[in-house]
N, C-alpha and C positions, 0 to 999 in steps of 0.2 A: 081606348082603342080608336074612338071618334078623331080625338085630336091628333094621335100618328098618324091617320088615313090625313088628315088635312094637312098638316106638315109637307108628309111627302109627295102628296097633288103640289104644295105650293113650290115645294123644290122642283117636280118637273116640268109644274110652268116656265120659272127662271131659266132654266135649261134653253126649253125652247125659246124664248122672247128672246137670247141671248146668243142662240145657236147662227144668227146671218148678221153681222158685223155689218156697220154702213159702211161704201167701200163705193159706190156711184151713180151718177144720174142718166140716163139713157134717152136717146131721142125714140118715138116714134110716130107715124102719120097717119091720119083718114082721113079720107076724101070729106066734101060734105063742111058748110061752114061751125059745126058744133062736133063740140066732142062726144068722144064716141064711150065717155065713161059715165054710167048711167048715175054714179051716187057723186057728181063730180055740180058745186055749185056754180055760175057764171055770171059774169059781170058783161051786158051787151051796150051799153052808152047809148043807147036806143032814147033816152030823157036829154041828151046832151051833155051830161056831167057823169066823170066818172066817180061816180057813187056805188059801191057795192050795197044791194038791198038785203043782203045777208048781214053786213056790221061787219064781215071780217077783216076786209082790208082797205088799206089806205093808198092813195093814188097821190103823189107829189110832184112838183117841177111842171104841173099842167097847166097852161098857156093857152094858146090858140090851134091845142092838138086833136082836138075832135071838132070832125065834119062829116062831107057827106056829098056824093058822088064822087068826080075826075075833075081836079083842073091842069092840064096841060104843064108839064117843069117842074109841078108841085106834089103832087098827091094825087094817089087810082084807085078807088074805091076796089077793093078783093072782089074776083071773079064773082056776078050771082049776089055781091050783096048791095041790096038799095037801101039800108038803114046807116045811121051813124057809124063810125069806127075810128078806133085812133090812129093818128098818123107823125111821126116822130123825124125831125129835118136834124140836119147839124147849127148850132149856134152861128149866127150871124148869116144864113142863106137867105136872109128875107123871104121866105116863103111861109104857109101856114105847118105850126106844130116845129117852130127850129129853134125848142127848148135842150138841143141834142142827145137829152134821156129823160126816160121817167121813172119814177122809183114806185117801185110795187110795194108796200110792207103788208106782212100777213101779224094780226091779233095772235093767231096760234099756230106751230107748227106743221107744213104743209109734208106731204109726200108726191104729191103730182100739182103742174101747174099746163096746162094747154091755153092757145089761142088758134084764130083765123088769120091764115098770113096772106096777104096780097101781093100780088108782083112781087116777090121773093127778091131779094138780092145779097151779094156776098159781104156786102158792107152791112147788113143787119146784125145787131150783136144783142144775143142776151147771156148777161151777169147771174148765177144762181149764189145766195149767199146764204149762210147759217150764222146769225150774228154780224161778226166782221171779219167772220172769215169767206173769203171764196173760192167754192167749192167747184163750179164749173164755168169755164165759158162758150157759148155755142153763137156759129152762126151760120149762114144763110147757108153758107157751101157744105154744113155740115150734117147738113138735113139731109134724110135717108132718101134715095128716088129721086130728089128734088134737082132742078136744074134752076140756079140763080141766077138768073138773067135780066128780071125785071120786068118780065114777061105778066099783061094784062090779062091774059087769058087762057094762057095756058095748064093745065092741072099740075103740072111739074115745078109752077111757080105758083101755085094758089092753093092751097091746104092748108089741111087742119093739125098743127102740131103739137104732140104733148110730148113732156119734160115727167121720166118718171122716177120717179127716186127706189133704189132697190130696197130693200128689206133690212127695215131697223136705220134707214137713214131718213134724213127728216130736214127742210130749210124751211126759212123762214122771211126772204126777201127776196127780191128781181128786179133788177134791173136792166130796162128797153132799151137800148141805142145807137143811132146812125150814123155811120161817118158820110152817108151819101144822103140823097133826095131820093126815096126818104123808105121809112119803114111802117109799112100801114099794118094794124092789126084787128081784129074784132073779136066779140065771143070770148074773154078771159074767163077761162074756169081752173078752179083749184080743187082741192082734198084736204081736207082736216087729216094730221095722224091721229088724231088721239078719235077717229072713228074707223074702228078696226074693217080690213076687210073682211067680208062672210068667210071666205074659204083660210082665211087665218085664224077667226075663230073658231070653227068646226074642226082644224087641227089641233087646236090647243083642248077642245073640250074631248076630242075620241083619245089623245095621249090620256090627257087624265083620269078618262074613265076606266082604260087599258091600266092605270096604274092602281085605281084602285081595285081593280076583280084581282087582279095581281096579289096587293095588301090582304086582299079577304080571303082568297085562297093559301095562303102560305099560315092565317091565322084560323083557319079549318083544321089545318094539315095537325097544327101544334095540338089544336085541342084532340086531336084524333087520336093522336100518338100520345098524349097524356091519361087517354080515358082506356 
């Protein structure tokens, strides 16, 4: 009896894990240079190097792209922030950080990725990828509320934006890059998938419990109708 009851928990787990097909990545913004997702870990270049203190990812193509204030043609340190942050030029603009991208790789599959974007502009691009395949491209005009302009101070070009992947979908790279002077960011944070949300696991556990008063009832029934 034990191992029917477990069986059919295990079958309506697969159901549900299976029931939202990966299908896209969605932008959206808060104010504020940190994200607004509380189980989300973040990378602040605050030591100078972009070293994740978590071990999950690796930061490549890094140059002379972290700094720290405004200099005038080159780089605006994001509204509010006086700590390091990266900042990404196009190749060959002789300015600081014009390694004209930088590749983010994640250790293990991610579901959300956010940063701190400064002076916002239309020429910012980020690459989401799963492998080698990619899956989205966004950029600056593409931000929700946002006005791309390049604007120092403004809240419409200074936010906090997160990349959130829908349900059962999952990357595992990003790529940062400029075709303009330039793309500053701060505050990288991510999401492990393989660290369920709460409220995805509190679905999966009340179906299955539902399944089994189900199983135990219907094997009451039998023995009712037998005796």
């Amino acid at each position: 009896m034990l191992q029917k009851i477990s069986l059919a928990l295990l079958g309506m787990t697969a159901v549900v894990m299976s029931a939202n097909p990966a299908s896209a990545i969605t932008l959206q913004v808060n104010s504020g240079p940190f994200s607004s997702y509380a189980d989300a870990k973040t990378v602040t270049f605050d030591n100078g190097t972009a070293n994740d203190p978590n071990g999950f990812v690796t930061y490549s193509n890094i140059t002379s792209n972290i700094v720290q204030g405004s200099v005038s043609s080159q780089y605006a340190s994001p509204y509010g922030d006086n700590t390091k942050f990266l900042t990404i030029a196009p190749v060959g603009s002789n300015v600081a950080g014009d390694s004209g991208l930088v590749n983010i790789k994640f250790k293990e599959a991610v579901n959300y990725f956010g940063f701190y974007a400064g002076s916002l502009d239309s020429y910012n691009f980020v690459d989401i990828y799963k492998g080698d395949q990619k899956l989205k491209t966004f950029s600056g005009a593409d931000v929700p509320t946002a006005i791309a302009n390049g604007s120092w101070t403004s809240t419409e070009a200074n936010m906090f934006i997160n990349l959130v992947a829908d349900t059962g979908e999952t990357f595992d790279r990003v790529v940062m890059r400029s075709d303009g002077v330039a793309f500053e960011t701060d505050n990288h944070a991510y999401r492990l998938a393989s660290v369920p949300e709460p409220s995805a696991m509190l679905g999966v556990l009340a179906i299955g419990a539902c399944g089994m008063m189900s199983v135990f009832k219907r094997s009451q029934h039998k023995a009712i109708v037998k005796g």
